[in-house]
C-alpha positions as CSV (number, residue, x, y, z in Angstrom):
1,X,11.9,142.1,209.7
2,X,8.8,142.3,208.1
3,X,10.2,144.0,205.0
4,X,12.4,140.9,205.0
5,X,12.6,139.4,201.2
6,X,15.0,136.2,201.0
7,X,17.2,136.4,198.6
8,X,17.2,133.3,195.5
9,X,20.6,132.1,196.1
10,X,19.2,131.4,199.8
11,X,19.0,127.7,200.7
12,X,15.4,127.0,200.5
13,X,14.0,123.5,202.1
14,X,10.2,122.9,202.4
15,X,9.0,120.0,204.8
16,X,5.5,119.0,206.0
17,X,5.1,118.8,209.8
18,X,3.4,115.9,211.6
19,X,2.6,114.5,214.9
20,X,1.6,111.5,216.3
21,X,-0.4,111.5,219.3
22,X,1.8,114.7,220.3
23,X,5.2,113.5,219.4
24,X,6.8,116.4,216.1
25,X,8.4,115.0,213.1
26,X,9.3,117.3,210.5
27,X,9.6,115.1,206.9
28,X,11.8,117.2,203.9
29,X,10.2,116.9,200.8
30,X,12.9,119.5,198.9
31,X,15.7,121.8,198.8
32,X,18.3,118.7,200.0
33,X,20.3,116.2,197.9
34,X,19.8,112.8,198.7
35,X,22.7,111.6,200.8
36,X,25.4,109.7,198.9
37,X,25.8,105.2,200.0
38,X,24.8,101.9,198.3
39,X,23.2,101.1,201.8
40,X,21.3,103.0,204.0
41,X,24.0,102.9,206.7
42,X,26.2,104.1,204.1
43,X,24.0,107.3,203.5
44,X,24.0,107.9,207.0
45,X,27.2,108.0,207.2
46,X,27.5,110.4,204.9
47,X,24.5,112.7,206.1
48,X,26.1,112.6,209.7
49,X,29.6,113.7,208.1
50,X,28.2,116.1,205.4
51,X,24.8,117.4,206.2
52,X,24.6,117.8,209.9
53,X,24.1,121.6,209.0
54,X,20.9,120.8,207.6
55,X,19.9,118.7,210.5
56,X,20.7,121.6,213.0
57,X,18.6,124.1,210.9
58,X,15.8,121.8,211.0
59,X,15.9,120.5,214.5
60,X,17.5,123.3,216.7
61,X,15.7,126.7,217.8
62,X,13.8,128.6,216.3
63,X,12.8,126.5,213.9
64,X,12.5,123.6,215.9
65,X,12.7,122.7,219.8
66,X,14.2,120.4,222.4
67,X,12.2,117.5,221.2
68,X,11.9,118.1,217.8
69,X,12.4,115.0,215.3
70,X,12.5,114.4,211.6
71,X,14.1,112.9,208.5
72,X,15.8,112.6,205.6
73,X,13.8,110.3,202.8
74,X,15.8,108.5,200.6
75,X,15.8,106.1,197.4
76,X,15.4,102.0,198.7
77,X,18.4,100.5,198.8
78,X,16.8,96.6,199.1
79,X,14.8,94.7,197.4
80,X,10.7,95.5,197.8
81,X,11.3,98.2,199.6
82,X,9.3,101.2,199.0
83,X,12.3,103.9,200.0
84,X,14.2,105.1,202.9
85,X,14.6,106.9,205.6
86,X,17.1,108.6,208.0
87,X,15.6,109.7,211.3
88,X,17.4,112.9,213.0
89,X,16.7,115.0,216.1
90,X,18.1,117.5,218.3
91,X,21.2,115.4,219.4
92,X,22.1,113.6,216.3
93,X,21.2,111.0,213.7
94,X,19.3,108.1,215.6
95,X,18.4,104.4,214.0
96,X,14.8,103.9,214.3
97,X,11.6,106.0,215.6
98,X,8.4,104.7,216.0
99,X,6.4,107.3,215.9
100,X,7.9,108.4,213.0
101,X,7.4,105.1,211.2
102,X,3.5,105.9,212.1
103,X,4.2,109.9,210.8
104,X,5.8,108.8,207.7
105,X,3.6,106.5,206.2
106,X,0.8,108.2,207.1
107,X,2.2,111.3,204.9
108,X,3.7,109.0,202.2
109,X,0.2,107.4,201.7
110,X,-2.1,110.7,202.1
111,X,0.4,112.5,199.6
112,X,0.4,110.0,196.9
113,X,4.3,109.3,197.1
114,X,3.5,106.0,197.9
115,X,0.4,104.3,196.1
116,X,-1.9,101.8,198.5
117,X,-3.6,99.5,196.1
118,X,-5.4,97.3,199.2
119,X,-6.5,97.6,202.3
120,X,-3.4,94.7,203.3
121,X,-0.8,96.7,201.3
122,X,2.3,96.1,202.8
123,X,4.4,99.6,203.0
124,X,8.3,98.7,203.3
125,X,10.9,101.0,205.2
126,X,14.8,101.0,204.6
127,X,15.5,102.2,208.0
128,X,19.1,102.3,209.6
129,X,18.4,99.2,212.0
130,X,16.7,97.5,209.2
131,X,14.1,96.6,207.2
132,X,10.3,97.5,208.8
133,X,7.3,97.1,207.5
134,X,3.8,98.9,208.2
135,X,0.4,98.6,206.9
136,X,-2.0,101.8,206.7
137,X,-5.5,101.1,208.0
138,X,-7.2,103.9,206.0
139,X,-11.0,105.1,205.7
140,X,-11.3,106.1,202.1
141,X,-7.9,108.2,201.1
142,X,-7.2,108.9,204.8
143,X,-5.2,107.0,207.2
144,X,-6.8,106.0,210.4
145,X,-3.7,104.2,212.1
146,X,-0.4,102.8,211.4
147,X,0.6,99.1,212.2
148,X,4.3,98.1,212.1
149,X,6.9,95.4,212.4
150,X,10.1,96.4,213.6
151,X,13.3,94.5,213.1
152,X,13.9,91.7,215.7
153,X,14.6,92.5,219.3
154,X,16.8,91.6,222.1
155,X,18.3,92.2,225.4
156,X,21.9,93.1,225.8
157,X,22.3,93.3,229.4
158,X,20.0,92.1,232.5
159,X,20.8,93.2,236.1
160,X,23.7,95.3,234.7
161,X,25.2,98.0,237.3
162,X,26.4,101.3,236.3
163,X,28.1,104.2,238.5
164,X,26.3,107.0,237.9
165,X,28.2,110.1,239.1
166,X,25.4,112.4,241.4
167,X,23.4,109.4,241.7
168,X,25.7,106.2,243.0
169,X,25.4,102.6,242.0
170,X,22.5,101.7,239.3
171,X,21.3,98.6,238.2
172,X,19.0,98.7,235.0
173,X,18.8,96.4,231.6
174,X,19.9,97.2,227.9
175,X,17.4,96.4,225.5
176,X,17.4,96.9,221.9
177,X,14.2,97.6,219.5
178,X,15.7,99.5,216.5
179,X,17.6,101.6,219.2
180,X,19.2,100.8,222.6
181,X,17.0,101.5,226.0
182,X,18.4,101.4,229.3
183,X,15.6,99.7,231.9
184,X,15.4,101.5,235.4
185,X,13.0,100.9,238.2
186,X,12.1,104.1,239.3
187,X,11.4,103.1,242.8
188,X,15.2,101.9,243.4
189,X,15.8,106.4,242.3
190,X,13.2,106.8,245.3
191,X,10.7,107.9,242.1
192,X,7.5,107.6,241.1
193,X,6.3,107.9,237.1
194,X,3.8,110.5,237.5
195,X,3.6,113.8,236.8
196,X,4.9,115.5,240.3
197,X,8.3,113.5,239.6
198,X,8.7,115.3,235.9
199,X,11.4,117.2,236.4
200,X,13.6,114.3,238.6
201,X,12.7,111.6,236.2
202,X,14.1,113.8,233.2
203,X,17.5,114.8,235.0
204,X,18.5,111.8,236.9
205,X,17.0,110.1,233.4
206,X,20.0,111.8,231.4
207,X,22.6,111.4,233.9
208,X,22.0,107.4,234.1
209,X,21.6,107.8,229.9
210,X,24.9,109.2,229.9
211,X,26.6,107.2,232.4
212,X,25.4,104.2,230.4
């Protein structure tokens, strides 16, 4: 393999690689079309449905890992906003990320691809849950932090019970910040949330994610 010369009609995609505070997110800067829509749920439809082969490339082994997350960047498709993004990940297309709000402008505004004029610049997202915006706190042309407000929140369910099959009965709330979360008190799992529960939080966690 170390003679190995890629050939030019070889698909060739270059990224920059983040983190924030730990968490990966991988940002294509070439080598993709822009997914086809008029809206940005639009082009996610049409990334899920047409480029899902480029999201496995990206996200799975050995290019990426278990946790690994990323995006798509695409043209604004509202008014003011400064362009668009689809998140993916190992298991699929998701709506909204955090951290890669915080990962993104930070690389959009150290790169240049999006111009900060003042300190109070607003920066503003076309994400599939909606319209965020985020302000980079920056020392000279670095950013410092990332502040953000997401689209509006609100709980679904409260005391909600779920069968979950290993597990039993489950009560937990469905919450919605960009993306649904399922609420569970650890202590009703006989749990704890520190580190010697790991590898029970993780599993009984994707059984009740699933059941839900």
């Amino acid at each position: 393999m170390e003679n190995f010369i890629p050939q030019n009609r070889y698909l060739k995609i270059k990224t920059i690689d983040s983190h924030t505070a730990g968490e990966p997110f991988r940002v294509i800067t070439s080598g993709v079309s822009e997914p086809v829509g008029n809206t940005i749920l639009e082009k996610r439809r049409y990334a899920k449905k047409h480029m899902d082969g480029i999201r496995k490339i990206l996200m799975y082994e050995p290019r990426g890992h278990a946790d690994m997350y990323g995006c798509f960047i695409t043209k604004p498709v509202t008014k003011d906003a400064d362009f668009g993004i689809l998140f993916i990940h190992n298991e699929g297309f998701s709506t909204m990320c955090g951290h890669g709000i915080i990962a993104i402008v930070t690389i959009a505004v150290e790169t240049g691809f999006v111009k900060v004029k003042t300190p109070e610049q607003k920066i503003r997202i076309d994400t599939p849950a909606g319209l965020v915006t985020a302000i980079a706190n920056m020392t000279g042309d670095r950013v410092l932090s990332v502040t953000f407000k997401n689209v509006p929140s609100f709980a679904l369910e409260l005391d909600a019970v779920v069968d979950v099959p290993g597990i039993g009965k489950v009560t937990y709330d469905l919450g919605f910040g960009g993306a649904f979360y399922a609420f569970v008190n650890a202590r009703d799992l006989g749990l704890c949330c520190t580190p010697e529960y790991f590898s029970e939080l993780v599993q009984k966690g994707r059984k009740i994610k699933n059941a839900i």
